[in-house]
PDB file as gemmi writes it, atoms N, CA and C in Angstrom:
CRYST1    1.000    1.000    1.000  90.00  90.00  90.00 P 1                      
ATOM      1  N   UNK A   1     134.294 177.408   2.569  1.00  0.00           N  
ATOM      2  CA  UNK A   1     135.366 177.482   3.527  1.00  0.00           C  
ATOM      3  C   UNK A   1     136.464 178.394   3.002  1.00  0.00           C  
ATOM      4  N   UNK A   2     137.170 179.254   3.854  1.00  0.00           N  
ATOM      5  CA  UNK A   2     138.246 179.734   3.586  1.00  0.00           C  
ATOM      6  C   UNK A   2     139.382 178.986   2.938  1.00  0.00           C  
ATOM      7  N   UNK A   3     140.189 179.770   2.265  1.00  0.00           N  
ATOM      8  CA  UNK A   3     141.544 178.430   1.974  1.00  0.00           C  
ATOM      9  C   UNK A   3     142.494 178.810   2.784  1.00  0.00           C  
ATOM     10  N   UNK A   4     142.117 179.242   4.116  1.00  0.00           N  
ATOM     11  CA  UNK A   4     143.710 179.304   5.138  1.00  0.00           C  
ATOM     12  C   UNK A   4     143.016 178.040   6.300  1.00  0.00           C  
ATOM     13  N   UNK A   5     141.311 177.669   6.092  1.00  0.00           N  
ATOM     14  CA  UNK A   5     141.045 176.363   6.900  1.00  0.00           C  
ATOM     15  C   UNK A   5     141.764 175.466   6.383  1.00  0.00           C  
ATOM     16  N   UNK A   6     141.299 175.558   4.995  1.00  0.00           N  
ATOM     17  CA  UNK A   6     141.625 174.021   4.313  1.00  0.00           C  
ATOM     18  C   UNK A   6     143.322 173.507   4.181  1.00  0.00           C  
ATOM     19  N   UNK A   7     143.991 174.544   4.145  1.00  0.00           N  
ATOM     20  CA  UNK A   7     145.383 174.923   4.774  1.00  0.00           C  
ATOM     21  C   UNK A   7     145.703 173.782   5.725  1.00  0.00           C  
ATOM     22  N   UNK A   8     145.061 174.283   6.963  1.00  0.00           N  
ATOM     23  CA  UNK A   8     145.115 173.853   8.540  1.00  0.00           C  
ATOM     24  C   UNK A   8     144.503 172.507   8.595  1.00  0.00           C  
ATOM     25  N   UNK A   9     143.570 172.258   7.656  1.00  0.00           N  
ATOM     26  CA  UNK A   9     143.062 170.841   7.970  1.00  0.00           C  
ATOM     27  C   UNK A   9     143.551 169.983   6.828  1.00  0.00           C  
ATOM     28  N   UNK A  10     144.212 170.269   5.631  1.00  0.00           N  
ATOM     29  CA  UNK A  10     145.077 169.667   5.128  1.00  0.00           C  
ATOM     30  C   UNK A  10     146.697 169.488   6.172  1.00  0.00           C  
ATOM     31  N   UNK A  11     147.262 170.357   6.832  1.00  0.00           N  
ATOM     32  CA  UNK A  11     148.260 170.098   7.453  1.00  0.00           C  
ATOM     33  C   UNK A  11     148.424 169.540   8.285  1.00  0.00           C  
ATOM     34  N   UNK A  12     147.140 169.043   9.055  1.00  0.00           N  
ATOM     35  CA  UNK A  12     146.870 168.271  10.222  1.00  0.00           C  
ATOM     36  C   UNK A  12     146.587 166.971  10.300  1.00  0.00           C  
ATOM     37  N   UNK A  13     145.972 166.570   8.825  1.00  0.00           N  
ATOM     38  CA  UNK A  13     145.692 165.478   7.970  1.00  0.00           C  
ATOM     39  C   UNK A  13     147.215 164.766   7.783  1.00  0.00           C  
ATOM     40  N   UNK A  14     147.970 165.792   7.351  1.00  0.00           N  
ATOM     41  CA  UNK A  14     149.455 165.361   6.969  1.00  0.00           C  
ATOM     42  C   UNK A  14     150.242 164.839   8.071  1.00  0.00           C  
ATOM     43  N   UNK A  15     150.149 165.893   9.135  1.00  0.00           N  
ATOM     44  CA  UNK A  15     151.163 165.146  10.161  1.00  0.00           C  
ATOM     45  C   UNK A  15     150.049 163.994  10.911  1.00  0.00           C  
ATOM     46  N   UNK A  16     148.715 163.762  11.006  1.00  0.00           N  
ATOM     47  CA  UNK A  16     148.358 162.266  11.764  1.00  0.00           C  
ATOM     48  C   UNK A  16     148.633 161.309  10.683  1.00  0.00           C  
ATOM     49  N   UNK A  17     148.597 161.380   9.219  1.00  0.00           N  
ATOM     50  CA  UNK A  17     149.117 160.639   8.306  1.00  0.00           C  
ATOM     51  C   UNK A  17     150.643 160.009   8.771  1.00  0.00           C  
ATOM     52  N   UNK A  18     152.077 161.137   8.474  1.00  0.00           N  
ATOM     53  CA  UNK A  18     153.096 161.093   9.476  1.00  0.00           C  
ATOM     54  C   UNK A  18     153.638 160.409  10.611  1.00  0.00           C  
ATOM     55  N   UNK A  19     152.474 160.763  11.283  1.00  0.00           N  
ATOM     56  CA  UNK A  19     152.785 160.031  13.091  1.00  0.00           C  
ATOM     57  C   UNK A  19     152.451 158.922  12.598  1.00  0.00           C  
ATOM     58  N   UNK A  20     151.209 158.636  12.443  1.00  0.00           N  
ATOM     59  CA  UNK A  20     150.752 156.859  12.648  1.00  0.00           C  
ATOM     60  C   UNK A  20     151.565 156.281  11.817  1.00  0.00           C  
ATOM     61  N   UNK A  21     152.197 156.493  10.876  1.00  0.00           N  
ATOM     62  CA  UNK A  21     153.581 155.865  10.439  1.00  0.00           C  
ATOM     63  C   UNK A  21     154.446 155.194  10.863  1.00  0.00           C  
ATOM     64  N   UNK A  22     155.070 156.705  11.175  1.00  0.00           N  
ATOM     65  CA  UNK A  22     156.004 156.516  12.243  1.00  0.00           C  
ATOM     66  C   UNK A  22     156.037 155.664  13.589  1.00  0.00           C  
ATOM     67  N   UNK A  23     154.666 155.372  14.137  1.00  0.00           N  
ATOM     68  CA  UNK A  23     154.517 154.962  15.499  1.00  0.00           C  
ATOM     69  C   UNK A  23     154.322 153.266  14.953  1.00  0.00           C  
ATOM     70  N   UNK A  24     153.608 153.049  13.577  1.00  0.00           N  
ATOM     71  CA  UNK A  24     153.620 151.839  13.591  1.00  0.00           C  
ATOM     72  C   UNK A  24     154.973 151.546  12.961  1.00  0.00           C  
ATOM     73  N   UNK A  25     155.981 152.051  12.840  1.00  0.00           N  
ATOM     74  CA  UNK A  25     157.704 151.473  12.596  1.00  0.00           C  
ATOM     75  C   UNK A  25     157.994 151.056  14.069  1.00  0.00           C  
ATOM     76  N   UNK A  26     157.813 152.503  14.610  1.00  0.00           N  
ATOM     77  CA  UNK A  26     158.104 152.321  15.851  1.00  0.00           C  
ATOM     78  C   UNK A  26     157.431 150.748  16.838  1.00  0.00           C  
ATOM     79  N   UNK A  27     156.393 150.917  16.578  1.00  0.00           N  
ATOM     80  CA  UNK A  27     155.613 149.596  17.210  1.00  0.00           C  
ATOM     81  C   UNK A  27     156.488 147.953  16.702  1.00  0.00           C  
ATOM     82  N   UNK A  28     156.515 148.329  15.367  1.00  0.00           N  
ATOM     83  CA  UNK A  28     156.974 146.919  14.827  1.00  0.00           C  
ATOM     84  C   UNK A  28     158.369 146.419  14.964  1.00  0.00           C  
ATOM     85  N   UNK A  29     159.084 147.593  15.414  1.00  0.00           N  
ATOM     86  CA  UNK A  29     160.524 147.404  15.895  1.00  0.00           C  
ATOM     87  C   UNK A  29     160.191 146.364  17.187  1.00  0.00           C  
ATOM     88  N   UNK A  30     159.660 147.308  18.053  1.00  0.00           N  
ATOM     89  CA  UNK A  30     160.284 146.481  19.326  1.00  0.00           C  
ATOM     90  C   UNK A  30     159.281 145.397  19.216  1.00  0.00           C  
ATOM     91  N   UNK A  31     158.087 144.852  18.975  1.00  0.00           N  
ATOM     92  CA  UNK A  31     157.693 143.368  18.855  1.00  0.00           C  
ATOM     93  C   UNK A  31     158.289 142.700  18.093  1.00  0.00           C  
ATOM     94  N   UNK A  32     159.210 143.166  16.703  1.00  0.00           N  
ATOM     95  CA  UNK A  32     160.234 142.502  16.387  1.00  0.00           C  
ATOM     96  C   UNK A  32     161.327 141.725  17.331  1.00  0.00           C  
ATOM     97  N   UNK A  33     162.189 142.843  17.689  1.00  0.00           N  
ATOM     98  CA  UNK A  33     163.023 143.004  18.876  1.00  0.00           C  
ATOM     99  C   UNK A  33     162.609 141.636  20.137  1.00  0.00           C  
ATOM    100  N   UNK A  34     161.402 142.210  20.510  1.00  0.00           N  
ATOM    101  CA  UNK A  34     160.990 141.040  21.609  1.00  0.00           C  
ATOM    102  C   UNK A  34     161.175 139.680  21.314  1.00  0.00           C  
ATOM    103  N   UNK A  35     160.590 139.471  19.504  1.00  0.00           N  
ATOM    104  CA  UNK A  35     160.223 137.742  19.481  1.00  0.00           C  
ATOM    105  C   UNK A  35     161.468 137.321  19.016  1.00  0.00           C  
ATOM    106  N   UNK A  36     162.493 138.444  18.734  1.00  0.00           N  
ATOM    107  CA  UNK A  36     163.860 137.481  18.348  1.00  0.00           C  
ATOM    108  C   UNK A  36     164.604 137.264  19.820  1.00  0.00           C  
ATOM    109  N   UNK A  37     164.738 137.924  20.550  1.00  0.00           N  
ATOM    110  CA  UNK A  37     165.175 138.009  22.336  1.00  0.00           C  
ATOM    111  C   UNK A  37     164.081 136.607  23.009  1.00  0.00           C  
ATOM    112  N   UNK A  38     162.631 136.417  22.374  1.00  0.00           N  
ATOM    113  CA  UNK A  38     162.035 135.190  22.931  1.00  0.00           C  
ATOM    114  C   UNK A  38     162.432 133.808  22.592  1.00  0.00           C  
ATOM    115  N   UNK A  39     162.846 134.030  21.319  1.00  0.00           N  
ATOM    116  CA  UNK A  39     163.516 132.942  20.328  1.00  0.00           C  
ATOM    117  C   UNK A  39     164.211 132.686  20.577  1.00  0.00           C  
ATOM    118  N   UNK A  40     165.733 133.422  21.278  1.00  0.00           N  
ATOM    119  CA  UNK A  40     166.743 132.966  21.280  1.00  0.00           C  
ATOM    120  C   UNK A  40     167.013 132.401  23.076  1.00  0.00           C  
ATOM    121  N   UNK A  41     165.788 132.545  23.628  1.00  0.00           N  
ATOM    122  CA  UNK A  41     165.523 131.626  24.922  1.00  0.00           C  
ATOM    123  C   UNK A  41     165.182 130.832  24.638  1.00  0.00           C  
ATOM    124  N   UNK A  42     164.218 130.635  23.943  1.00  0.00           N  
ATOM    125  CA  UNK A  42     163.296 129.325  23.825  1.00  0.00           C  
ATOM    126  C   UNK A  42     164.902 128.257  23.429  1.00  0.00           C  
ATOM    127  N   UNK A  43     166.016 128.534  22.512  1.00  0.00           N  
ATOM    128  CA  UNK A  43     166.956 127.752  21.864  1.00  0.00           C  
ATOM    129  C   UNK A  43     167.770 127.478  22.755  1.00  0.00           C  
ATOM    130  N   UNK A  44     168.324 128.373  23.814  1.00  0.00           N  
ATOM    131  CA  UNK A  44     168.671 128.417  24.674  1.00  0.00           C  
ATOM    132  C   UNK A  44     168.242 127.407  25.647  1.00  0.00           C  
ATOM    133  N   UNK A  45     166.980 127.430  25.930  1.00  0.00           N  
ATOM    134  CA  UNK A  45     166.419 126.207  27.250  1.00  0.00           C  
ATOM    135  C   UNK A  45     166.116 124.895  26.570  1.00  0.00           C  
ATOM    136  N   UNK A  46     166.307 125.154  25.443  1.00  0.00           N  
ATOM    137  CA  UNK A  46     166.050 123.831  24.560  1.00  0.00           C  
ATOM    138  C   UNK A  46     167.811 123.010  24.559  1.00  0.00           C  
ATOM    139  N   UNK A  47     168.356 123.918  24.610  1.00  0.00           N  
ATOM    140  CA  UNK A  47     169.492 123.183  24.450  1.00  0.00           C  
ATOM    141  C   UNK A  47     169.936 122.842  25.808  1.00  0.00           C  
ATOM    142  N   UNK A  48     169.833 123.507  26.816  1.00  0.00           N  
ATOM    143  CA  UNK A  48     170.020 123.281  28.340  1.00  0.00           C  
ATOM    144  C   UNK A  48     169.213 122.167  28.459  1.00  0.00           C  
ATOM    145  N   UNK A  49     168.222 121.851  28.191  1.00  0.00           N  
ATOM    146  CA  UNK A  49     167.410 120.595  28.574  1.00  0.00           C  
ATOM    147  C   UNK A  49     167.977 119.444  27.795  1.00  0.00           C  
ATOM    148  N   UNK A  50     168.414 119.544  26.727  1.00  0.00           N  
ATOM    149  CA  UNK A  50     169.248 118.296  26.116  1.00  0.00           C  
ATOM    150  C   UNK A  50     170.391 117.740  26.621  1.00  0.00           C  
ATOM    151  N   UNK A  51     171.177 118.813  27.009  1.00  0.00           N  
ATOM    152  CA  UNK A  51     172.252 118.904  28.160  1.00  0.00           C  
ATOM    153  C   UNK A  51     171.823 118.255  29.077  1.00  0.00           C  
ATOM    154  N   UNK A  52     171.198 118.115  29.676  1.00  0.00           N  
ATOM    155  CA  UNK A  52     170.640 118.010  31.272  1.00  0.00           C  
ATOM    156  C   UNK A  52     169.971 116.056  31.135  1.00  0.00           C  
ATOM    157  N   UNK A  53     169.583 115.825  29.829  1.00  0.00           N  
ATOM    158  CA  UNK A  53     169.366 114.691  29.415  1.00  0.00           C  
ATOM    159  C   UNK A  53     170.115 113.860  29.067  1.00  0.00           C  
ATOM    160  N   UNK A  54     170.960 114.763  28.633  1.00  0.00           N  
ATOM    161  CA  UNK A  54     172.439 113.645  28.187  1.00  0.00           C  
ATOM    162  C   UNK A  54     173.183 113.365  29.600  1.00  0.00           C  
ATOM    163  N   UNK A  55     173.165 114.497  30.559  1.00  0.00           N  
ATOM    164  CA  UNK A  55     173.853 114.094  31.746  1.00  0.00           C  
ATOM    165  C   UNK A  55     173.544 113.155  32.661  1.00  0.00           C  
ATOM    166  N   UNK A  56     172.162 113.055  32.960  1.00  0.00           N  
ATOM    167  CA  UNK A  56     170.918 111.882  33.608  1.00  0.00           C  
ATOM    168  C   UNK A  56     171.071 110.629  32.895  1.00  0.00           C  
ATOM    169  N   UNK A  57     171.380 110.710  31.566  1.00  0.00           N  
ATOM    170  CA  UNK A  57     171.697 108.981  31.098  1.00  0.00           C  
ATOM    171  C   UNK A  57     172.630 108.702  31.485  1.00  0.00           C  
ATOM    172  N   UNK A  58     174.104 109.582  31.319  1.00  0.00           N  
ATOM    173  CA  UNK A  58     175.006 109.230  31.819  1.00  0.00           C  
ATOM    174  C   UNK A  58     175.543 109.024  33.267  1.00  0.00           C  
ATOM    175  N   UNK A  59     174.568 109.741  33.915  1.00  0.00           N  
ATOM    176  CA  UNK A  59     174.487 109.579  35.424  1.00  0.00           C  
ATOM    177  C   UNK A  59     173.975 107.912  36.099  1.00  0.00           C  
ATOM    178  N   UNK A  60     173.317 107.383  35.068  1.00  0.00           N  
ATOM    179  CA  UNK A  60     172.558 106.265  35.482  1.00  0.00           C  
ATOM    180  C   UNK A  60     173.343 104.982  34.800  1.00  0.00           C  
ATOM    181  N   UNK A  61     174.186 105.012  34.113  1.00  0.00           N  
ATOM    182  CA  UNK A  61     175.381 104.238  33.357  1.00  0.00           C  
ATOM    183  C   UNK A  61     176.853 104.782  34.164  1.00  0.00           C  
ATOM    184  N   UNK A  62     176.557 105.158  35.590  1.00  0.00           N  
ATOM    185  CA  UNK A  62     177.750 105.736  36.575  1.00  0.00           C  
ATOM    186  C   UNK A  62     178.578 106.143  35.664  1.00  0.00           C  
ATOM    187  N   UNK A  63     178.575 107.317  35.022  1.00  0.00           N  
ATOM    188  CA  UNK A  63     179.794 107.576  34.388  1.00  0.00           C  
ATOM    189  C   UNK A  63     179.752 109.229  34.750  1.00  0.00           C  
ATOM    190  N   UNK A  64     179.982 109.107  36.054  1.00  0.00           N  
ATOM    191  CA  UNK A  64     179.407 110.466  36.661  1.00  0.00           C  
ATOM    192  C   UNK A  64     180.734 112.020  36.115  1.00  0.00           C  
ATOM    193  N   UNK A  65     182.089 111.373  35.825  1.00  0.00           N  
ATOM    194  CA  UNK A  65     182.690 112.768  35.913  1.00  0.00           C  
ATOM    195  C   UNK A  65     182.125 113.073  33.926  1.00  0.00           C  
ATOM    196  N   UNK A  66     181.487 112.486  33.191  1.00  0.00           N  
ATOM    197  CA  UNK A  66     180.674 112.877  32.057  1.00  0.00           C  
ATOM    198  C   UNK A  66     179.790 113.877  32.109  1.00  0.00           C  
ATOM    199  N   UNK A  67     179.141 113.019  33.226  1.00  0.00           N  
ATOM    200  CA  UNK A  67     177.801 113.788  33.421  1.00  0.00           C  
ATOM    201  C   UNK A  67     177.727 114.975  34.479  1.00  0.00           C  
ATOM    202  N   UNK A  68     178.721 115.221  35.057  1.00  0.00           N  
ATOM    203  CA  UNK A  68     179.109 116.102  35.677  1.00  0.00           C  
ATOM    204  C   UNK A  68     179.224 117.506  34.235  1.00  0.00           C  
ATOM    205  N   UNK A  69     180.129 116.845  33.674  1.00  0.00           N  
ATOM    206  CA  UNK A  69     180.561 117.657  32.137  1.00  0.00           C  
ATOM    207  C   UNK A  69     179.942 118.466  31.969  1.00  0.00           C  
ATOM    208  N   UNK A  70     178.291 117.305  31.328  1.00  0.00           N  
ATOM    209  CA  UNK A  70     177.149 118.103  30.674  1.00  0.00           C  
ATOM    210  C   UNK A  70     176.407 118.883  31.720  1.00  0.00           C  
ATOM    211  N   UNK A  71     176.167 118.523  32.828  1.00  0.00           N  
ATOM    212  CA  UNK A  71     175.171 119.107  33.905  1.00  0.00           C  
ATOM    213  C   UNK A  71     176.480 120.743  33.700  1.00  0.00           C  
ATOM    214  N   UNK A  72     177.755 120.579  34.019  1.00  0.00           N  
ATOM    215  CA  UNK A  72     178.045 122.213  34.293  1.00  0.00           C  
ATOM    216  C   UNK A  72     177.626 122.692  32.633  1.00  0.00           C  
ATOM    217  N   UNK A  73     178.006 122.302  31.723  1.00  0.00           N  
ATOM    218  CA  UNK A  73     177.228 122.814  30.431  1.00  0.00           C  
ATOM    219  C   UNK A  73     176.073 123.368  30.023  1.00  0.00           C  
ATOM    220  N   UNK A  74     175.126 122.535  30.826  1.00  0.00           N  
ATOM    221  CA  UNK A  74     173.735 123.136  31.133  1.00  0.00           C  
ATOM    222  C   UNK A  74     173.866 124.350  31.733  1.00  0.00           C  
ATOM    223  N   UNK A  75     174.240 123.701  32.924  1.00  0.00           N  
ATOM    224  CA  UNK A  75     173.844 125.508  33.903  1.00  0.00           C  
ATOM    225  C   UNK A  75     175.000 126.470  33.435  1.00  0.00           C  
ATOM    226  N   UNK A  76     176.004 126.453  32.554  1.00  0.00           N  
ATOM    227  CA  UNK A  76     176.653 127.460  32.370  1.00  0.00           C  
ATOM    228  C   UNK A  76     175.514 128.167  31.393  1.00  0.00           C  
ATOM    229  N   UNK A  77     174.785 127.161  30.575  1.00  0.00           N  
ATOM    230  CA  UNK A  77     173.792 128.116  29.241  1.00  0.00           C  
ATOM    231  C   UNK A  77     172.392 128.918  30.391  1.00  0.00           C  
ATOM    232  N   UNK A  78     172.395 128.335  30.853  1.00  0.00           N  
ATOM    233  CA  UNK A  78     171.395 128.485  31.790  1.00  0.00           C  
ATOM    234  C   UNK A  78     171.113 128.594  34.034  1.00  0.00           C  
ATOM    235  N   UNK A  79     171.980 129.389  34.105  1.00  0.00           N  
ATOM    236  CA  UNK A  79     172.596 129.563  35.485  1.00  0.00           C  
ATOM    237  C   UNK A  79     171.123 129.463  36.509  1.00  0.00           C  
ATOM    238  N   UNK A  80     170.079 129.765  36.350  1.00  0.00           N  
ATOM    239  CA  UNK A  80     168.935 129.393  37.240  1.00  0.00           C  
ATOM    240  C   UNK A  80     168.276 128.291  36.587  1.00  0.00           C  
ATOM    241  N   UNK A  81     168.530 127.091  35.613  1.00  0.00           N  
ATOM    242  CA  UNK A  81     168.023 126.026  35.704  1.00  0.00           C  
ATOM    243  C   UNK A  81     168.394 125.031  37.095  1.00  0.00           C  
ATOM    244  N   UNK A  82     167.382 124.920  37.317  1.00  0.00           N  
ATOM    245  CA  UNK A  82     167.333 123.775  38.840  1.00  0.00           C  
ATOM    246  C   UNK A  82     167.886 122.542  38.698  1.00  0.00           C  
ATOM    247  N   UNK A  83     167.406 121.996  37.593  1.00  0.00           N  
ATOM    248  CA  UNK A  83     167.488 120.798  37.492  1.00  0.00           C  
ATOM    249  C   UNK A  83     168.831 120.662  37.207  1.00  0.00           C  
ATOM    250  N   UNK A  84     169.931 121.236  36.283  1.00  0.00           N  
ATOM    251  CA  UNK A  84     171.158 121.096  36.232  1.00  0.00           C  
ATOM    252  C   UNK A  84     171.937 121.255  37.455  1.00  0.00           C  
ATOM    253  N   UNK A  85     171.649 122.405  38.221  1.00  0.00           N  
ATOM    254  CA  UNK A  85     171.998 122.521  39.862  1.00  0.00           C  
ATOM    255  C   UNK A  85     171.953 121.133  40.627  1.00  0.00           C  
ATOM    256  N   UNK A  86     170.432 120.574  40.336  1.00  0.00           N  
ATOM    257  CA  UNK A  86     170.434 119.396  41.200  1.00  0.00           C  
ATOM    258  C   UNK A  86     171.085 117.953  40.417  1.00  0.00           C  
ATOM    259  N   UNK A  87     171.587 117.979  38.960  1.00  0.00           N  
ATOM    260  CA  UNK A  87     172.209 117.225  38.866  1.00  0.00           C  
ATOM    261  C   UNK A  87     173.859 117.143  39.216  1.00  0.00           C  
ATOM    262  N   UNK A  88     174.285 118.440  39.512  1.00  0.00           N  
ATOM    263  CA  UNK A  88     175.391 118.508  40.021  1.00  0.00           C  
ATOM    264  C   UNK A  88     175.789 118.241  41.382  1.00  0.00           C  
ATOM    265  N   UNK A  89     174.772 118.248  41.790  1.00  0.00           N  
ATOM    266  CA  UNK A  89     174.533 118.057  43.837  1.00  0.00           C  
ATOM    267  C   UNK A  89     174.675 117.151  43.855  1.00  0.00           C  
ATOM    268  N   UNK A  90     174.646 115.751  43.189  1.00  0.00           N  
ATOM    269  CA  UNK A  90     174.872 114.435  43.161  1.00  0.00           C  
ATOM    270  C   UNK A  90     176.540 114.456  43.387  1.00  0.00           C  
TER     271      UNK A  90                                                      
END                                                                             
C-alpha cells in the first residue's frame, strides 16, 4: 500500500475513534439528565400522595379546615393530581 492510503485510513480510524466518544458522552448526558428529571417525580408524587393521606384521615376525624390544608399542599406539589382536587371538592 501506498503511505498517503495508510494516511487516509489511519485518519479515518481516528475521527470514528473521536465521534463514538463523543456521541457516547453525548448519549450518557441526556439518559443521565432524564433519570434525575424521573426521580425527582417519582419524590414528588410520593410526597403528594402522603399529603393526600394525611388529608383523608383527617377528613374522616371531621377536622376538615386541616385537611383542607394538606389536600391544597398536595395539589400545589402536584396541580393535575385528581385525587387532591377531589379531596378539596368536599
Amino acid at each position: 500500500m501506498k503511505k498517503g492510503y495508510i494516511n487516509v485510513i489511519f485518519l479515518l480510524g481516528l475521527v470514528l475513534l473521536l465521534s463514538t466518544t463523543y456521541f457516547q458522552k453525548i448519549i450518557f448526558a441526556s439518559t443521565h439528565s432524564y433519570n434525575s428529571e424521573n426521580s425527582k417525580k417519582e419524590k414528588i408524587k410520593k410526597a403528594s400522595s402522603k399529603l393526600i393521606s394525611i388529608g383523608w384521615k383527617l377528613f374522616n376525624e371531621r377536622r376538615y379546615k386541616k385537611a383542607i390544608f394538606y389536600f391544597t399542599k398536595a395539589n400545589n406539589l402536584e396541580p393535575q393530581n385528581l385525587e387532591a382536587l377531589y379531596g378539596l371538592s368536599w
